[in-house]
Residue frames relative to the residue before (quaternion, step in Angstrom):
aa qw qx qy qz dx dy dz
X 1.0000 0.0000 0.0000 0.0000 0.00 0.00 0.00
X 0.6081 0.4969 -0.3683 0.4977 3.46 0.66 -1.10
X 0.6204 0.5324 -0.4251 0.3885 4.11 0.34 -0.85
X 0.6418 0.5561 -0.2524 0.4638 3.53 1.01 -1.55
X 0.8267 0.3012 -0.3039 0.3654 3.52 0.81 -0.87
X 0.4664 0.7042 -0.3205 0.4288 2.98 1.61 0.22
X 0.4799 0.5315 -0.2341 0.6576 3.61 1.69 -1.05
X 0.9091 0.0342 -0.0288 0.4141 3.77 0.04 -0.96
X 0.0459 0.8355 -0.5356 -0.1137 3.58 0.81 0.79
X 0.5735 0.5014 -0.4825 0.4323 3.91 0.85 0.05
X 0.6130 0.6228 -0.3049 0.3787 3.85 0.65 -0.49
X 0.5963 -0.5248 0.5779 0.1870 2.98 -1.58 0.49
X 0.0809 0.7528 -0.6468 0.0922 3.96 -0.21 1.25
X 0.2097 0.6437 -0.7223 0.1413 4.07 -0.89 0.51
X 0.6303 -0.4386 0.6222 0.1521 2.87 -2.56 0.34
X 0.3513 0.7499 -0.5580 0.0545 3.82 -0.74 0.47
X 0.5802 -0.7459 0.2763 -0.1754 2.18 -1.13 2.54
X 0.1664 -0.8580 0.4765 0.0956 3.38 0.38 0.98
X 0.4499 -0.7907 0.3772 0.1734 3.23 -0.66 1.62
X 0.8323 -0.3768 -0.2330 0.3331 3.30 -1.00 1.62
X 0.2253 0.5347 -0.6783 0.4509 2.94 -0.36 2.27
X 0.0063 -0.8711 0.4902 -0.0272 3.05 -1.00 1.15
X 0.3836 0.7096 -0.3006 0.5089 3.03 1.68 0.36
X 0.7968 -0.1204 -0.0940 0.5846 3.93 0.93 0.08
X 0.2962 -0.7362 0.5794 0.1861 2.92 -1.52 0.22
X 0.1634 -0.7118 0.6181 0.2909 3.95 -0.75 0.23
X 0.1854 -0.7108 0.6764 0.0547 3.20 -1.56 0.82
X 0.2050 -0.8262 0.5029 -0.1497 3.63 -0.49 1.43
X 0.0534 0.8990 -0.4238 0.0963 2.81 -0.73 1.49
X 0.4476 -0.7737 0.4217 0.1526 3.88 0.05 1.20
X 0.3219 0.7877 -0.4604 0.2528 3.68 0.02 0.97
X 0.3064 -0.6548 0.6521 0.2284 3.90 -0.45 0.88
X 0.8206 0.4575 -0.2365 0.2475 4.03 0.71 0.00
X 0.3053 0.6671 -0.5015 0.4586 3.11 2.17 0.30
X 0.6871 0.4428 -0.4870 0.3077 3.92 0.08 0.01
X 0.6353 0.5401 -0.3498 0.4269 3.39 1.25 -0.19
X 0.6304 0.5583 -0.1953 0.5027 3.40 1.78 -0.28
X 0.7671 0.2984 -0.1523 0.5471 3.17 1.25 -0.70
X 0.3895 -0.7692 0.4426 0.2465 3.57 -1.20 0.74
X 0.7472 0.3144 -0.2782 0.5153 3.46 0.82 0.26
X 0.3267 -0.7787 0.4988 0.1949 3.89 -0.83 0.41
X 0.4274 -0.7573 0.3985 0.2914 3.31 -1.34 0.41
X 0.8346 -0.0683 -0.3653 0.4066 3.32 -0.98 1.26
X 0.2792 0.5642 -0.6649 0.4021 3.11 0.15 2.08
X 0.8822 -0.0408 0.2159 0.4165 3.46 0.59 0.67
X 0.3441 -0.6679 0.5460 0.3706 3.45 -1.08 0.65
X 0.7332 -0.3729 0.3466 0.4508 3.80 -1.48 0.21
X 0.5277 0.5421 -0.3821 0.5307 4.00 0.66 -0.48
X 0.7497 0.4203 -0.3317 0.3888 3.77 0.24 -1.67
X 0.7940 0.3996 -0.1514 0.4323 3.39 1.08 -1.27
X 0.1087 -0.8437 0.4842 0.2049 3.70 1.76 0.10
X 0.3232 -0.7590 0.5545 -0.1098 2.86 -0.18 2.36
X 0.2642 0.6784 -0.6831 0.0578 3.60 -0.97 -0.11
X 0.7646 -0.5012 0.3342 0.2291 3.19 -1.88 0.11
X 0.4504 -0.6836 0.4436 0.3647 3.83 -0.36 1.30
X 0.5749 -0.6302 0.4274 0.2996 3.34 -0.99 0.68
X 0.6085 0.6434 -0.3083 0.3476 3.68 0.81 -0.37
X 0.5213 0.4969 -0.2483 0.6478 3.09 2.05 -0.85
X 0.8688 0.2612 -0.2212 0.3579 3.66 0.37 -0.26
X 0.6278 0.4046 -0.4957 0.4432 2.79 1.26 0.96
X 0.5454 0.6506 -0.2747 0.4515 3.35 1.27 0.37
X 0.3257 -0.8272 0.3484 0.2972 3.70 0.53 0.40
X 0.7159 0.5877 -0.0866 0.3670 3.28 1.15 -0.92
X 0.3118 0.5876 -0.2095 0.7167 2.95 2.43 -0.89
X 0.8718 0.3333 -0.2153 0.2874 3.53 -0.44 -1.63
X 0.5068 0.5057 -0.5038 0.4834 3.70 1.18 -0.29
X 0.7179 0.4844 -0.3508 0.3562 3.43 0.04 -1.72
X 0.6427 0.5614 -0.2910 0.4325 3.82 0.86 -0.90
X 0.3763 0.6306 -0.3853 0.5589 3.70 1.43 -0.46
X 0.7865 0.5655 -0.0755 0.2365 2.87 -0.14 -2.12
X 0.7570 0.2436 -0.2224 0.5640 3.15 1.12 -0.75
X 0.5853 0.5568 -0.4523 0.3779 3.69 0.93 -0.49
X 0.6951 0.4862 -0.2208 0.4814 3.58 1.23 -0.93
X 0.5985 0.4976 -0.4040 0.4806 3.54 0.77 -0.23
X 0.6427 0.4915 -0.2185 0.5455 4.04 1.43 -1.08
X 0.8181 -0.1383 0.0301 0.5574 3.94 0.92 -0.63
X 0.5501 0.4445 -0.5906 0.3887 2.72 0.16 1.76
X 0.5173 -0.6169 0.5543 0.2111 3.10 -1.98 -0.60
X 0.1213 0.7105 -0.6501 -0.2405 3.00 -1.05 -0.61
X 0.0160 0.8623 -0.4965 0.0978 3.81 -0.78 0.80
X 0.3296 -0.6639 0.5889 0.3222 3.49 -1.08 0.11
X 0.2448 -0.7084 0.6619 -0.0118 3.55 -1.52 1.21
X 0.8025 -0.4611 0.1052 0.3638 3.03 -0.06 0.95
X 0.7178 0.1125 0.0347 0.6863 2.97 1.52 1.34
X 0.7781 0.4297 -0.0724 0.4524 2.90 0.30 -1.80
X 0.4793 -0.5778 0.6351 0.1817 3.29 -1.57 0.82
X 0.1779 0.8389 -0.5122 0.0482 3.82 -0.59 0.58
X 0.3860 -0.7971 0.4642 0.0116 3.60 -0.74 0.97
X 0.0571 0.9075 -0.4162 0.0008 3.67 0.31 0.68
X 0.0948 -0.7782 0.6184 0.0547 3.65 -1.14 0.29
X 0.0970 0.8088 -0.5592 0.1541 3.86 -0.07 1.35
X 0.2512 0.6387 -0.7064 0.1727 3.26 -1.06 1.23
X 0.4295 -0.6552 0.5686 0.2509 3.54 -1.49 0.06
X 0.5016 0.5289 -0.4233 0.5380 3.39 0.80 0.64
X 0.2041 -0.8084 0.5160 0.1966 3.60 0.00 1.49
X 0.7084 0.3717 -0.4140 0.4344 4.12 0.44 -0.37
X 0.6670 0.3970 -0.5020 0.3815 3.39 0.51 0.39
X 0.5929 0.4569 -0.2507 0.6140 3.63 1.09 -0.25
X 0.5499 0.4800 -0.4299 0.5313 3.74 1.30 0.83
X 0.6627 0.6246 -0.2549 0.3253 2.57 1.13 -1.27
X 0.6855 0.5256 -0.1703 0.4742 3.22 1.09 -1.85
X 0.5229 0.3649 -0.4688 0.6113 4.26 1.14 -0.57
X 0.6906 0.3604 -0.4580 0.4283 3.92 -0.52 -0.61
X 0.7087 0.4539 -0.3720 0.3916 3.87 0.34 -0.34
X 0.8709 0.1317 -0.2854 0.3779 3.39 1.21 0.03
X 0.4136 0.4864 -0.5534 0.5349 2.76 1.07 1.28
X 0.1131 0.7982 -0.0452 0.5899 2.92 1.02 0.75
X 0.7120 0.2351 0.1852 0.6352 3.45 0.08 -2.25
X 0.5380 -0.4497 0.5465 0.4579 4.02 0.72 -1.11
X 0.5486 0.4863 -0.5657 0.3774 3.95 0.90 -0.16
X 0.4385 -0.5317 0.7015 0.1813 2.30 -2.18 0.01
X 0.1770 0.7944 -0.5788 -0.0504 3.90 0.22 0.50
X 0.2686 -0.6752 0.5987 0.3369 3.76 -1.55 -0.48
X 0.6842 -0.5349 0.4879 0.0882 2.68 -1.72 0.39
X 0.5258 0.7516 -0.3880 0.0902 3.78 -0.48 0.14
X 0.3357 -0.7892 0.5051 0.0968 3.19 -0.87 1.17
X 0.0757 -0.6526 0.7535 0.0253 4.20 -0.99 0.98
X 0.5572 -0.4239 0.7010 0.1358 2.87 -1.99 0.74
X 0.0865 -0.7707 0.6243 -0.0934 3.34 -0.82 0.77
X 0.5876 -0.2639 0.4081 0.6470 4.28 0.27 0.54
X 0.8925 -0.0212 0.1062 0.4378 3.66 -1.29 -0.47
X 0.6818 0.5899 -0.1500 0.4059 3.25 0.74 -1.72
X 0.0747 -0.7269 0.6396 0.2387 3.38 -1.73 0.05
X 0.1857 -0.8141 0.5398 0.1064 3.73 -0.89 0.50
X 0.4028 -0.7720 0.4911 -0.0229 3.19 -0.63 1.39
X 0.0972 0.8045 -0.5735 0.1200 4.00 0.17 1.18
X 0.2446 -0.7941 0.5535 0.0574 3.00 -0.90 1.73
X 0.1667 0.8979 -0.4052 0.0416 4.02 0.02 0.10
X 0.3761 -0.6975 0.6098 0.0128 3.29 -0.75 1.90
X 0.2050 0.7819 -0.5856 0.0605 3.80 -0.46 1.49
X 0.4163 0.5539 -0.4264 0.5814 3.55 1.41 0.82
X 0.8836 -0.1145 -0.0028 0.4540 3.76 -0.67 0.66
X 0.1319 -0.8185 0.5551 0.0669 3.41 0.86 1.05
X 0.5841 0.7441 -0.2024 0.2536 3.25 0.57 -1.99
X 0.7324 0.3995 -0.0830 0.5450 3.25 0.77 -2.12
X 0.7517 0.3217 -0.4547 0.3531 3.74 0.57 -0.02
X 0.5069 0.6346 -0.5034 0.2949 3.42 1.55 -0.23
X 0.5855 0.5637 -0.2783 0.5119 3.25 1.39 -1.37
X 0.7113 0.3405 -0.4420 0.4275 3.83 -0.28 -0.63
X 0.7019 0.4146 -0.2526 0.5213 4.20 0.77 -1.01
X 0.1054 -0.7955 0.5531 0.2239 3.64 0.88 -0.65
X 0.0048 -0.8694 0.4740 -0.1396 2.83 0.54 1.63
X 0.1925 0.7587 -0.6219 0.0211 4.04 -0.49 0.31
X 0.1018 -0.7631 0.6244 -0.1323 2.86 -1.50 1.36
X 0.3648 -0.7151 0.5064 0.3148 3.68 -0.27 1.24
């Protein structure tokens, strides 16, 4: 919240509490200027039609670009064991935003890959950090149930 009111100190920032659920919270903010911040708009389209990706300001800013990780990977990703292995995923069908997110950690010093599945009609793009999982959970402080 404090970032949001920091981005819009003229605006209206608040918590709204979704009745008995206690497991998140949505914080909502009122701003004629989130379109100048964001690259895609709402109802024009899913993120694919409108080939969402990350505003450059966030990626050139490290601190922006972790926390952006953080949240893109906590919404479509994973984290799992492969036989053994520790493994770190990022899946969406929206190939510049799943560029974005490989170019952002390589980037960080990862090494991620690249790969593209056919899905029915669709394609899905799975980015996936299987060299130093660990270090990106720690550096994003990632946590996934």
């Amino acid at each position: 919240m404090s970032s949001l009111r920091h981005l819009f100190p003229e605006n209206r920032v608040s918590i709204v509490y979704a009745k008995n659920i206690d497991t998140y919270i949505n914080i909502s903010v009122y701003s004629n200027q989130l379109k100048t911040l964001m690259p895609w708009r709402i109802g024009r389209g899913s993120k694919q039609v409108q080939q969402a990706h990350v505003p450059t300001w966030i990626k050139d800013e490290p601190i922006y670009s972790k926390e952006c990780l953080r949240g893109l990977i906590q919404t479509d990703g994973s984290i799992y064991h492969d036989r053994g292995y520790l493994m770190i995923n990022f899946t969406n069908n929206c190939f510049s935003l799943a560029n974005d997110v490989y170019k952002m950690l390589q980037t960080l010093g990862f090494r991620p890959t690249f790969t593209t599945t056919a899905v029915a009609r669709n394609k899905k793009y799975t980015v996936r950090i299987a060299r130093n999982p660990n270090e990106l959970i720690r550096k994003l402080r990632l946590y996934k149930a």
